[in-house]
C-alpha positions in Angstrom: -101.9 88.7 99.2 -100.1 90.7 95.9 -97.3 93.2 96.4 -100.2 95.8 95.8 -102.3 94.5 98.2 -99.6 94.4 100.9 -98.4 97.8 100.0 -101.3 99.5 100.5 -101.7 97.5 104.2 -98.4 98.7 105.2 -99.7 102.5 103.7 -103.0 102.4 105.9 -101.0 101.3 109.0 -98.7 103.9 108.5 -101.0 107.1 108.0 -102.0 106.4 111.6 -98.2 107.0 112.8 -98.0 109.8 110.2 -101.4 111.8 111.9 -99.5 110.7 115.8 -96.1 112.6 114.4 -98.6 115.7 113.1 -100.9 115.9 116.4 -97.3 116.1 117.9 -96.1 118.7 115.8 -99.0 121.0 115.7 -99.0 120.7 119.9 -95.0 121.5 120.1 -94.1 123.0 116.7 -96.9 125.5 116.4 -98.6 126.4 119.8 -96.6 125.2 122.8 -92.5 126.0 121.6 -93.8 129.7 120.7 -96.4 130.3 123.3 -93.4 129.7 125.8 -91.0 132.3 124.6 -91.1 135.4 127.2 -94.1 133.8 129.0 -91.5 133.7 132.4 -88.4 134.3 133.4 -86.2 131.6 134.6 -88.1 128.7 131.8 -85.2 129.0 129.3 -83.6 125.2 129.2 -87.5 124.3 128.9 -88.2 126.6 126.0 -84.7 124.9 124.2 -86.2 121.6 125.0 -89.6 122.5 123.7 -88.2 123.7 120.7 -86.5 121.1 120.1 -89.1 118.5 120.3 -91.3 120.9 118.3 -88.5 121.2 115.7 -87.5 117.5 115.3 -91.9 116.7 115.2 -92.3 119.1 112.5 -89.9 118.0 110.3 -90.5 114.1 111.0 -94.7 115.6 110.1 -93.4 116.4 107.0 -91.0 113.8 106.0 -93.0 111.2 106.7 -96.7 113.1 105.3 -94.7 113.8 102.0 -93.8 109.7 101.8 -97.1 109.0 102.3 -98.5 111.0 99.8 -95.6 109.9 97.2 -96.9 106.4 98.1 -100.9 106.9 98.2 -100.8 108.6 95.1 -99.1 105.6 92.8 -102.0 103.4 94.9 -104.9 105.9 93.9 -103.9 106.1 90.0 -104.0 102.0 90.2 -106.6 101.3 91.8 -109.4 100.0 89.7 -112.6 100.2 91.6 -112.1 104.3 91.7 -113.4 106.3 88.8 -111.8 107.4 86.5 -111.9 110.8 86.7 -111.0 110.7 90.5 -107.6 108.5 89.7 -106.5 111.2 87.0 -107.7 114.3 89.3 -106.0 113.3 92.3 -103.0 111.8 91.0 -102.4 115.4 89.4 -103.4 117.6 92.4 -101.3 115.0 94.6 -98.5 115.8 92.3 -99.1 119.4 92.7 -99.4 119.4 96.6 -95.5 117.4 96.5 -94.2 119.6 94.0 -95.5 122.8 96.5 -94.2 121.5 100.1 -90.9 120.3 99.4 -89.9 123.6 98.9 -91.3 124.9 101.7 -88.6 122.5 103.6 -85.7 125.0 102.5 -87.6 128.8 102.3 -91.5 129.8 102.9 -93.6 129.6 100.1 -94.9 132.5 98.2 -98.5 133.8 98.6 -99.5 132.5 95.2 -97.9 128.9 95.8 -99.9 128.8 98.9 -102.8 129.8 97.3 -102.7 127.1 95.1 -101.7 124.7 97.3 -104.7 125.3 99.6 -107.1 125.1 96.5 -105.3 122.0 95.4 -105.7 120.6 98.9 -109.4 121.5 99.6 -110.4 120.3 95.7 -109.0 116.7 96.3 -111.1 116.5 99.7 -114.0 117.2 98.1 -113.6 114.6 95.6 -112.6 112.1 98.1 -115.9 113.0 100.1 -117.8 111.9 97.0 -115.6 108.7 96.9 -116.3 107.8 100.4 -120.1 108.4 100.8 -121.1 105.4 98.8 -119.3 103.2 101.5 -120.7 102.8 104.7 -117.7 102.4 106.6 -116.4 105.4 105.3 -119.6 108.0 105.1 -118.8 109.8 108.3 -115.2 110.3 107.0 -116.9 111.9 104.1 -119.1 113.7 105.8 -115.8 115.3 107.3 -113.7 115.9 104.6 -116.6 117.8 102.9 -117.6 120.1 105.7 -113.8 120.7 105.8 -113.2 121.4 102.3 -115.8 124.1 102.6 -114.6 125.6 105.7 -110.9 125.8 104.0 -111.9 127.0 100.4 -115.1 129.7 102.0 -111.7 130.8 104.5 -109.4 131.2 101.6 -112.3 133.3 99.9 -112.6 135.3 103.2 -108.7 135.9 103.3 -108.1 137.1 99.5 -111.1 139.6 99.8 -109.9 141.2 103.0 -106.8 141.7 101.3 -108.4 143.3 98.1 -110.3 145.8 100.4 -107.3 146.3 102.4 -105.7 147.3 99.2 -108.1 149.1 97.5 -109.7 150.3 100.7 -113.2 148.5 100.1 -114.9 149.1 103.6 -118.0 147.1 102.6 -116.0 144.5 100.9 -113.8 144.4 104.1 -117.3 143.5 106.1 -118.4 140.7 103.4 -114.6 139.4 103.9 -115.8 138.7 107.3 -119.3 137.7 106.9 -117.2 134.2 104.7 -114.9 134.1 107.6 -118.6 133.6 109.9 -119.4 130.9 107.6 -116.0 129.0 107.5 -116.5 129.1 111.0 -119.7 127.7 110.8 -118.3 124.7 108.7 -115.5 124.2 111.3 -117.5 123.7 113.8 -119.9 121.2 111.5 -116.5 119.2 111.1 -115.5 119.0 115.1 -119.2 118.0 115.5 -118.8 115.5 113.1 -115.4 113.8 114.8 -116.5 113.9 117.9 -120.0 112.0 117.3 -118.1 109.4 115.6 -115.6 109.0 118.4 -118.6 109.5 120.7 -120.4 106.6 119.1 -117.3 103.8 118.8 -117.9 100.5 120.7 -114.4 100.7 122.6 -115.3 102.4 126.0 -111.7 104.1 126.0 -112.5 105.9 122.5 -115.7 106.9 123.8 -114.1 108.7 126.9 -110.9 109.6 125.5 -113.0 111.8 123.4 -115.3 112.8 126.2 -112.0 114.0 128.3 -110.6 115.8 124.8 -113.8 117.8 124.8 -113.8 118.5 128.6 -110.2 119.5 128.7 -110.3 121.2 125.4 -113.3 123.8 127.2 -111.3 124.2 130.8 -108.5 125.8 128.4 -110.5 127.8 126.3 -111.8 128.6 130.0 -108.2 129.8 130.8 -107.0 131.4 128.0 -110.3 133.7 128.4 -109.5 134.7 131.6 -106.1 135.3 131.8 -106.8 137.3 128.1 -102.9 137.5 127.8 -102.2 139.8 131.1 -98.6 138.9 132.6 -99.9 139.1 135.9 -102.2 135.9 135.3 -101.4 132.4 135.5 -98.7 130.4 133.5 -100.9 128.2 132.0 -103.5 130.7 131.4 -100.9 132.8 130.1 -99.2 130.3 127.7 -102.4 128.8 126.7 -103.8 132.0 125.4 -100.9 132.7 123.5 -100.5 129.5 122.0 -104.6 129.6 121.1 -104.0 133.0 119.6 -101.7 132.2 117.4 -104.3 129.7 116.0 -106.6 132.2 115.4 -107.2 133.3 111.8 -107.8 136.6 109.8 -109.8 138.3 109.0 -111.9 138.1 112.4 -115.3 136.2 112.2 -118.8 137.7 113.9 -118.3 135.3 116.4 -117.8 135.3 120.1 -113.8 135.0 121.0 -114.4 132.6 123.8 -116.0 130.0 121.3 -113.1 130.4 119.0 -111.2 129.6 121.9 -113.0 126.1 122.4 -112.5 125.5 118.7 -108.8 125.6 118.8 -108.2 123.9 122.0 -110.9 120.8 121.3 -109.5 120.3 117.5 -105.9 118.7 118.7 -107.2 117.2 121.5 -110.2 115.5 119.7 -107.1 114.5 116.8 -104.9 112.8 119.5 -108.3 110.9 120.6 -109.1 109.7 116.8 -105.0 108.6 116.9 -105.3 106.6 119.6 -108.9 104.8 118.9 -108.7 101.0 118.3 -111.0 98.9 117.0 -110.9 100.6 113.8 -108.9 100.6 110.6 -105.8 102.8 110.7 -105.8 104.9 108.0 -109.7 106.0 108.9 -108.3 106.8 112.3 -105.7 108.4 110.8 -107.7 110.3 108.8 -109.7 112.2 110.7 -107.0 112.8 113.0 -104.9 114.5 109.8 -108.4 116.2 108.8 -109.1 118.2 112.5 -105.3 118.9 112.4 -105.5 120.8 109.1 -108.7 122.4 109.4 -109.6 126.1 107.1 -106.1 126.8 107.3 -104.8 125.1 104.4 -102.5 128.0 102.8 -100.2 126.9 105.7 -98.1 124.2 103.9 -98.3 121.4 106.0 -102.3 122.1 107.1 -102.4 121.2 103.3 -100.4 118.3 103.2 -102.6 117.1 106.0 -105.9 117.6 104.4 -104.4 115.9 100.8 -103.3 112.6 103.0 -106.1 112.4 104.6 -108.2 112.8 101.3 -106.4 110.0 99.6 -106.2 107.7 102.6 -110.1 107.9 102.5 -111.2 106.1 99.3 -108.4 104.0 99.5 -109.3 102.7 102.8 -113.0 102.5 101.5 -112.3 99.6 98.8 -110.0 97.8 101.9 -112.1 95.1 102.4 -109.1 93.0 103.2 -108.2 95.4 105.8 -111.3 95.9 107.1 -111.4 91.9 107.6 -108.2 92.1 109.5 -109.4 94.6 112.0 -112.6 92.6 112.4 -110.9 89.2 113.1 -108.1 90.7 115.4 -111.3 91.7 117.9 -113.6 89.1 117.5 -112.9 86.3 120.3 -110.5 83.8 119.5 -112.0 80.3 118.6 -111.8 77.2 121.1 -109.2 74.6 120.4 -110.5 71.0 119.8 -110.8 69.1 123.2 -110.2 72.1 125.6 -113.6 73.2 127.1 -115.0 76.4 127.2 -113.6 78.3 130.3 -117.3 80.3 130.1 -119.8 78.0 129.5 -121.1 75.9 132.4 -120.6 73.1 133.3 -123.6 70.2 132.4 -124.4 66.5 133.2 -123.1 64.0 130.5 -124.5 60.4 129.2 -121.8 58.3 129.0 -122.1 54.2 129.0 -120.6 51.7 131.0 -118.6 48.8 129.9 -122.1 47.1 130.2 -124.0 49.3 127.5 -126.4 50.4 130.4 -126.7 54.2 130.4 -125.6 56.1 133.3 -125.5 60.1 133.8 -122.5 61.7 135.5 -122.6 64.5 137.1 -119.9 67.5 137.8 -117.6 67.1 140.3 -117.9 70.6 141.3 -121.9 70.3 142.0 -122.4 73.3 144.4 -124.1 71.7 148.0 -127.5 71.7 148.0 -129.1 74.3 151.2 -129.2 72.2 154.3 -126.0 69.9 153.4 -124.3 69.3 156.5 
């Protein structure tokens, strides 16, 4: 193995840890840490901890994403087997996507910068869909990253024309704004369907249910958060859980029903943290759609478009692995039997042998069961 070879190993293990530290940061950073403010009295040291943790997971997110990115777009612009025209594109809308977050670390970005940055994002997905649909391995990843391309670019489109009608105060422009938010929902929920039928269809058992339980537990808290619709009176969780959901929600508001918005922002995490934790599969696919559900259509949020550009570049990338791919096959398959030590599975059979005569005898196991009637 080349220096190039083993740097991109080390790359595709570590975009796994990379989409663990964001699943951590979205759940802390962005929902849980501001959901708890005011929810109660008397929860103050667990509001410090929680924003804390949500603090130190957001900025690890986006140390460590940025690295990656750094790292996966030198691999991208040398790897050989890519077009052309993909190697140059991505290398300069990677470029583009560092040069836009690391500022973000210090102030917030400008409205233009994150316009740019969300079209820069959702442009390099959809060129790493086309990468990855002419690998097998890889054609449900690209499935993904296509359907959420659209969903992030047709929400972009639905955000800038609300707030040209809202300027110019465009009432049937303002409904159209909406009618593009419908359809980015529409895509969103393509690109959950898509994650959860390639969890659904892994051959670990524990994938299979850890995304069953994602999608159970991601409806009983839509369930909540509908209910308790935000009234102090309610529950805590029902309480915190709606605020943290609604915070989640985008503008402008879709035709859709708010309950089902609900199950889309509480099954996206959860389904993330299942894709993180899958095994039997190559890290940096794992870790990809993990990084995809995370970002989701709302890539003008600086870190929703980091997410979406890692996981874009991780995907073609991991599509040429073959040696990685290898590596994950051999470290499930069965281990061989050493020379000389039988086969603690196979049963046990009668052997020829000879005697010191040359006259053939047969020799049976010593553990022959008794035959019925044996005294």
């Amino acid at each position: 193995m080349n220096q190039e070879e083993a740097s991109g190993a080390a790359i595709s293990q570590f975009v796994r840890q990379v989409a663990a530290a964001g699943a951590a940061a979205f759940l802390l950073g962005r929902a849980l840490a501001p959901a708890l403010r005011g929810a109660r009295e008397g929860l103050d040291s667990i509001i410090g901890y929680a924003d804390l943790c949500g603090s130190f997971a957001t900025y690890l997110f986006a140390f460590a994403g940025l690295s990656a990115v750094i790292f996966e777009v030198m691999l991208t612009f040398r790897e050989r087997r890519l077009s052309q025209f993909y190697r140059v594109a991505a290398t300069v809308l990677g470029v583009c996507i560092i040069s836009l977050v690391a500022p973000a670390f210090r102030e917030p970005l400008p409205e233009r910068a994150s316009i740019v940055g969300a079209l820069a994002s959702a442009a390099i997905a959809l060129m790493a869909s086309r990468e990855a649909l002419s690998v097998p391995r890889t054609r449900a990843l690209g499935v993904l990253l296509a359907s959420a391309s659209a969903a992030a670019l047709v929400h972009l489109s639905a955000n800038l024309l609300a707030w040209y009608a809202g300027e110019r105060a465009l009432y049937r422009l303002a409904i159209f704004a909406r009618v593009l938010s419908t359809a980015s929902v529409f895509f969103d929920t393509l690109t959950l369907l898509i994650a959860f039928a390639w969890l659904a269809t892994r051959t670990q058992k524990s994938t299979v249910w850890a995304a069953r339980a994602a999608l159970f537990i991601g409806c009983v808290l839509a369930w909540g958060a509908a209910r308790g619709g935000g009234r102090e009176s309610s529950p805590l969780w029902e309480l915190v859980t709606y605020r943290a959901v609604d915070r989640l929600l985008l503008a402008p508001t879709p035709y859709v029903w708010l309950p089902y918005r609900f199950v889309l922002e509480t099954c996206a995490p959860l389904l993330a943290l299942a894709a993180v934790a899958a095994r039997g599969q190559m890290p940096a696919i794992a870790g990809s759609i993990a990084l995809t559900l995370l970002a989701r259509p709302s890539t003008d949020v600086p870190l929703s478009a980091l997410a979406l550009t890692l996981a874009a570049l991780s995907t073609p990338l991991a599509a040429r692995d073959d040696r990685g791919m290898w590596a994950m096959l051999l470290s499930h398959s069965p281990r061989p039997i050493p020379p000389g030590q039988p086969d603690a599975g196979a049963t046990t059979r009668p052997a020829a042998t000879k005697d010191t005569d040359g006259a053939a005898r047969r020799v049976t196991s010593p553990a022959r069961p008794a035959a019925d009637g044996d005294g």
